[in-house]
ZAMARGU-4260 file (C-alpha; in steps of 0.2 Angstrom, whole numbers, plus 5000, padded with zeros to 4 digits):
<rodrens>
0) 4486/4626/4905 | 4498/4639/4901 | 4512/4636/4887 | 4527/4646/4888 | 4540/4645/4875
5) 4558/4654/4872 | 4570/4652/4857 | 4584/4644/4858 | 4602/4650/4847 | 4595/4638/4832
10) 4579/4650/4832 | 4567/4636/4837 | 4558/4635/4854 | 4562/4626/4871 | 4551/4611/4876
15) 4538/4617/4889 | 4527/4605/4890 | 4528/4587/4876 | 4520/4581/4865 | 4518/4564/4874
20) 4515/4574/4891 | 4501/4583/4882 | 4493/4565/4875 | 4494/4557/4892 | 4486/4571/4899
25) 4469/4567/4885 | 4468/4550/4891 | 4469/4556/4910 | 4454/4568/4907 | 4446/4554/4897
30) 4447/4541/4910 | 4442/4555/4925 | 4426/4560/4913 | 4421/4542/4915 | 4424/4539/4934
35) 4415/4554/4936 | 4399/4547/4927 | 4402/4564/4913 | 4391/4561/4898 | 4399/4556/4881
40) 4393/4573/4874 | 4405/4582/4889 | 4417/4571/4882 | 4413/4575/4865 | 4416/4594/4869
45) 4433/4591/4877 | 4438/4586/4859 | 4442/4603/4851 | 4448/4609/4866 | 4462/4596/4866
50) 4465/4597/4846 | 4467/4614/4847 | 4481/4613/4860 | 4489/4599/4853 | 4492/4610/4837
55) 4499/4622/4845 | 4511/4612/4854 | 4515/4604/4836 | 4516/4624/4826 | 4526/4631/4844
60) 4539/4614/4845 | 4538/4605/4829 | 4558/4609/4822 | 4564/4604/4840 | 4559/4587/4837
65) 4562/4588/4819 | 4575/4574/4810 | 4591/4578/4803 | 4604/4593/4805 | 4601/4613/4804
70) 4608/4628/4804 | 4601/4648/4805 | 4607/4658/4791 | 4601/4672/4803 | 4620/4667/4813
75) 4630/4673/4800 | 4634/4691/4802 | 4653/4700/4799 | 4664/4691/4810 | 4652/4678/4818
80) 4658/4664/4827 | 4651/4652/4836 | 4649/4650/4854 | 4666/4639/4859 | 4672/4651/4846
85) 4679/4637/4836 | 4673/4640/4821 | 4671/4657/4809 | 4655/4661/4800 | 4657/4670/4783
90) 4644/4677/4771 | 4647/4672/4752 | 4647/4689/4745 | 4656/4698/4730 | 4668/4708/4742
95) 4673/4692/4753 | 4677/4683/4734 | 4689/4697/4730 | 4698/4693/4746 | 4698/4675/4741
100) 4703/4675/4725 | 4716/4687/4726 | 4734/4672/4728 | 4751/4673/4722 | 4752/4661/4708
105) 4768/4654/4711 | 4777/4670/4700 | 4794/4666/4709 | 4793/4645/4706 | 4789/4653/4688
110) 4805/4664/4687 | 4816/4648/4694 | 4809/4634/4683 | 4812/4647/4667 | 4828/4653/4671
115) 4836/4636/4666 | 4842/4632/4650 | 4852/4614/4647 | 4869/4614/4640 | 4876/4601/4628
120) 4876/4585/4636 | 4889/4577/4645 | 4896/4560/4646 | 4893/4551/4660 | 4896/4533/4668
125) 4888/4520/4660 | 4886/4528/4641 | 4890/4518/4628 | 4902/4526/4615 | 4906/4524/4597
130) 4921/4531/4592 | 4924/4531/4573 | 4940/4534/4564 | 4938/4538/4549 | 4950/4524/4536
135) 4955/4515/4553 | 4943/4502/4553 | 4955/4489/4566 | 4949/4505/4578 | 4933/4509/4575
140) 4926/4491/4575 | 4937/4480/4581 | 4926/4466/4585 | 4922/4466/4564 | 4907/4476/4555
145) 4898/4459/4556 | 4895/4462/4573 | 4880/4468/4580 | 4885/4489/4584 | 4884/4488/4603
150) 4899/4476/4600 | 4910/4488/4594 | 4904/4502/4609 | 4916/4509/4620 | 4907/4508/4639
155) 4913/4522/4650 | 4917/4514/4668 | 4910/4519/4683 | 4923/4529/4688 | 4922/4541/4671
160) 4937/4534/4662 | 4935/4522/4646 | 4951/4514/4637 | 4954/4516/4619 | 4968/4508/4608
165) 4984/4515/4606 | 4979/4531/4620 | 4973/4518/4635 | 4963/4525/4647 | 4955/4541/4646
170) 4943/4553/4657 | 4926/4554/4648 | 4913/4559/4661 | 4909/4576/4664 | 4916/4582/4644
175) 4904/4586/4633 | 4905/4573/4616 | 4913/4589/4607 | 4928/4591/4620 | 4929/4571/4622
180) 4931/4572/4602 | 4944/4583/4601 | 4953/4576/4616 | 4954/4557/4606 | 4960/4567/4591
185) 4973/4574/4597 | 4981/4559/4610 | 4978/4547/4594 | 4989/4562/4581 | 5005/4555/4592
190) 5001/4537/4580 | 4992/4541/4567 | 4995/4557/4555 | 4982/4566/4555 | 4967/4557/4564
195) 4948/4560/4558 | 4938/4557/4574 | 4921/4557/4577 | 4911/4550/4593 | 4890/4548/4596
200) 4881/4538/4611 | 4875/4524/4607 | 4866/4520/4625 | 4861/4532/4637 | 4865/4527/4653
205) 4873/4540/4665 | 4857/4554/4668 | 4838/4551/4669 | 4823/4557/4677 | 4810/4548/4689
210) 4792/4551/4686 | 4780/4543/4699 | 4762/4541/4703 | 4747/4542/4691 | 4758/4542/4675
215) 4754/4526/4662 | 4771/4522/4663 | 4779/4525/4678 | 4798/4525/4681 | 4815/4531/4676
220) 4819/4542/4658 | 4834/4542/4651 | 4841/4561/4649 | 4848/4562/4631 | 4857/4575/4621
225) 4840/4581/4616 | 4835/4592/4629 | 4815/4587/4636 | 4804/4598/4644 | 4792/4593/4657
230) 4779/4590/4645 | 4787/4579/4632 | 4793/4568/4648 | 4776/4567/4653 | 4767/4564/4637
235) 4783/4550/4633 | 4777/4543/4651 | 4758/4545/4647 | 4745/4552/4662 | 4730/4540/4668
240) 4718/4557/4667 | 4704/4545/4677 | 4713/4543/4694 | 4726/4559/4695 | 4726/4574/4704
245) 4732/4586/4688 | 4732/4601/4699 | 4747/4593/4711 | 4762/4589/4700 | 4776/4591/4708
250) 4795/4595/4702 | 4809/4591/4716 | 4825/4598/4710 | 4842/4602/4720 | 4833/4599/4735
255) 4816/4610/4732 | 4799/4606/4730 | 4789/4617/4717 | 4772/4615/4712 | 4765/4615/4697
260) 4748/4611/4688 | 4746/4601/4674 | 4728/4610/4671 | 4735/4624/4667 | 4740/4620/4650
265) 4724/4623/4648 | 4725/4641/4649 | 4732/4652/4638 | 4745/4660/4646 | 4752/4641/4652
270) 4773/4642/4653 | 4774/4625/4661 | 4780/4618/4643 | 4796/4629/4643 | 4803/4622/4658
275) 4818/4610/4654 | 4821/4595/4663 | 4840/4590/4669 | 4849/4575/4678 | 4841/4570/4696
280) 4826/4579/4693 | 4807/4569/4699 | 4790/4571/4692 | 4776/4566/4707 | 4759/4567/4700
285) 4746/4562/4714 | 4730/4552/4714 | 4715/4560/4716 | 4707/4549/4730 | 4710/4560/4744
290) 4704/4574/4733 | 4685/4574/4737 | 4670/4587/4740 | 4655/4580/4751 | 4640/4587/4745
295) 4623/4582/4757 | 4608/4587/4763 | 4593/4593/4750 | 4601/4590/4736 | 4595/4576/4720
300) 4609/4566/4723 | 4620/4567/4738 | 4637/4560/4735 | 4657/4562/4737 | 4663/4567/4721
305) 4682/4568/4717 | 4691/4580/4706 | 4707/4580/4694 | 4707/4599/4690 | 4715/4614/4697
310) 4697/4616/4707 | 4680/4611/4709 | 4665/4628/4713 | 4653/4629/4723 | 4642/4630/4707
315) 4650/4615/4699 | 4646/4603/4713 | 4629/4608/4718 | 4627/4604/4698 | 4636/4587/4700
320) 4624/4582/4713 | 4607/4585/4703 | 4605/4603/4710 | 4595/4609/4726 | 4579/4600/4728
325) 4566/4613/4724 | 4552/4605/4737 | 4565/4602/4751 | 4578/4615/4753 | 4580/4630/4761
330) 4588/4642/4748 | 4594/4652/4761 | 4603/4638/4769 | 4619/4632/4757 | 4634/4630/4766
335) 4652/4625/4765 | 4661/4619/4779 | 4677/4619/4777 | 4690/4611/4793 | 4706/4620/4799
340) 4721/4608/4797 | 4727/4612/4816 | 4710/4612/4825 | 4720/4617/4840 | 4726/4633/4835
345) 4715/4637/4818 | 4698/4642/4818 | 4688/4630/4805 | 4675/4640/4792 | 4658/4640/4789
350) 4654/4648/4771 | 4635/4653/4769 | 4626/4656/4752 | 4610/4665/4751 | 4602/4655/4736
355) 4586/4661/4736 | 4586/4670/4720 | 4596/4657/4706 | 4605/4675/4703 | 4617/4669/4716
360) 4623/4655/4707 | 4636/4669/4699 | 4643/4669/4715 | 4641/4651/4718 | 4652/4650/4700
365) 4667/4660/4708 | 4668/4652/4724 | 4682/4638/4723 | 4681/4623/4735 | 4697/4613/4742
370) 4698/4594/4747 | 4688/4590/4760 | 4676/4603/4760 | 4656/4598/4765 | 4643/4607/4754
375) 4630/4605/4763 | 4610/4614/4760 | 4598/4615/4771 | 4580/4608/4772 | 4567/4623/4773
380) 4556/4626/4789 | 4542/4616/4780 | 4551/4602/4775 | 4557/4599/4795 | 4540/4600/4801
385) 4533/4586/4790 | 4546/4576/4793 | 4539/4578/4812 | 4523/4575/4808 | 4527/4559/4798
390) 4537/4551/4812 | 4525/4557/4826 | 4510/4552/4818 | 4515/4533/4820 | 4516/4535/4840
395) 4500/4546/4840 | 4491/4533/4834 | 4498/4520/4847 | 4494/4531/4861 | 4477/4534/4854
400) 4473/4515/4853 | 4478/4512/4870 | 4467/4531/4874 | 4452/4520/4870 | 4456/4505/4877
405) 4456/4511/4893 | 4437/4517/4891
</rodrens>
């Protein structure tokens, strides 16, 4: 019997002839050796013939019937794709992590954030006031000193006015407490000679700032006539550093969107703690559930793992996961898979890593992963095979039972 044998794009060989196809055929010969009254010593000498070509069937076809997922580090060439053409094969190599790495860093968000500086605070609907003047007690605390000091503040209406004794009503929002000041002073000189005035909030009600998502305290903050930075909001607010996604902070302002990431106060050339905060502004910081690298296949401990920083290398989650299983992989064979967002128009990416030598870990180290990417390493050609043999052997053994029973 002749076995022919091509291979396939996967480099493995077409089925010729089966492994079951091959079995039946010994216990055919076995049963026509004993209708034709052959001796058990032919029999006997059938044996090797049959062994020897039931392992060659096994060495020529055993990854074809081999368990599990694989992939030909031999396919990734410059510009590979796949046959549909759907999906772009990439070499990890230094050149391609120039290329990669090489992003603008957001330099105009950076110019825009910094370029505002907060003026004095202005008075808005909702403040409360006090308004002191100095030896006139009947105006400066009219409901007695006994009473408790919110008593004796002067609440600016929602349309911007508040009413004071003597003046009536008078436009407060949108003056800063210096101009409000001088504005009392002057309307109050028409009643009393020479009028010391002076006038500090007591409530801060007209301007704040939202902060939502994985902050401690979630909610509005009160814009004062201190000016706050990002960072003082968010440390007043507090960050749950377990469930958020520190790299996706988001400032919407006028309109806008700008990202930021809270990781990289971290660095030393962070400018995130200069950036001023004004009315109207929100703070999103995310959760980090959605944010999750897959890593399968040989590695010690296969698992989705989520992450909070700006990003997660190739090098850091292979290490998360236990490492490559020394006595299963395929160096060769580390992959990252990585899907386009618009399947119908993008191509999606399959990154190769040539881990044989741990030298390439230095690459591994500098290759950043994004959500949702697979890590994925291959078992070797050794380890497919006996995972062939150890499900085979189970229906060997049935069929040879049943070879004998038939004798």
């Amino acid at each position: 019997m002749r076995l022919s044998h091509r291979r396939n794009k996967f480099g493995d060989f077409d089925k010729r002839v089966s492994v079951r196809s091959l079995l039946q055929l010994k216990v055919n010969c076995a049963v026509s050796l004993r209708k034709n009254n052959y001796s058990v010593k032919d029999e006997e000498t059938m044996k090797p013939l049959f062994a020897l070509a039931f392992s060659s069937v096994l060495v020529l076809q055993g990854c074809v019937f081999s368990p599990g997922q694989h992939l030909d580090p031999d396919q990734f060439k410059d510009g590979a794709e796949t046959e549909d053409g759907t999906v772009q094969l990439m070499r990890i190599t230094p050149d391609m992590l120039k290329g990669e790495l090489s992003s603008d860093k957001g330099t105009s968000s950076k110019q825009e954030l910094l370029s505002f500086k907060p003026e004095a605070y202005r008075i808005g609907a909702n403040d409360l006031l006090y308004i002191t003047v100095w030896d006139h007690p009947e105006l400066t605390a009219p409901s007695g000193p006994q009473q408790q000091l919110d008593a004796n503040g002067r609440l600016v209406r929602p349309d911007g006015t508040l009413f004071y004794p003597y003046i009536g009503n008078i436009e407060a929002a949108g003056k800063t407490i210096e101009q409000l000041r001088s504005d009392i002073s002057k309307r109050l000189a028409n009643y009393i000679d020479s009028p010391q005035v002076d006038v500090s909030l007591l409530r801060f009600g007209s301007q704040r700032i939202v902060l939502s998502g994985a902050f401690n305290t979630a909610g509005e903050v009160e814009v004062t006539t201190a000016p706050m930075t990002i960072m003082q909001a968010i440390g007043q607010a507090g960050v749950d550093t377990d469930t958020a996604d520190l790299s996706g902070l988001m400032l919407k302002r006028d309109g806008r969107e700008y990202m930021l990431d809270l990781d990289d106060l971290n660095r030393p050339d962070s400018w995130l703690h200069k950036v001023y905060l004004k009315d109207g502004d929100q703070l999103h910081l995310p959760y980090n559930d959605q944010k999750k690298i897959y890593v399968l296949g040989e590695v010690v401990n296969p698992q989705a793992m989520t992450f909070k920083a700006t990003s997660l290398n190739l090098m850091d989650a292979i290490g998360t996961a236990g490492g490559i299983r020394q006595d299963t992989a395929d160096g060769e064979a580390v992959y990252v898979i990585r899907g386009a967002e618009n399947i119908a128009t993008e191509k999606a990416t399959v990154f190769q890593l040539n881990a044989e030598s741990p030298a390439a870990f230095a690459l591994a180290q500098h290759f950043p992963l994004q959500p949702q990417d697979v890590v994925f390493v291959g078992p070797a050609g050794i380890t497919r095979w006996n995972r062939f043999i150890s499900q085979l052997l189970p229906s060997a053994s049935v069929i040879g039972t049943g070879a004998a029973f038939n004798r």
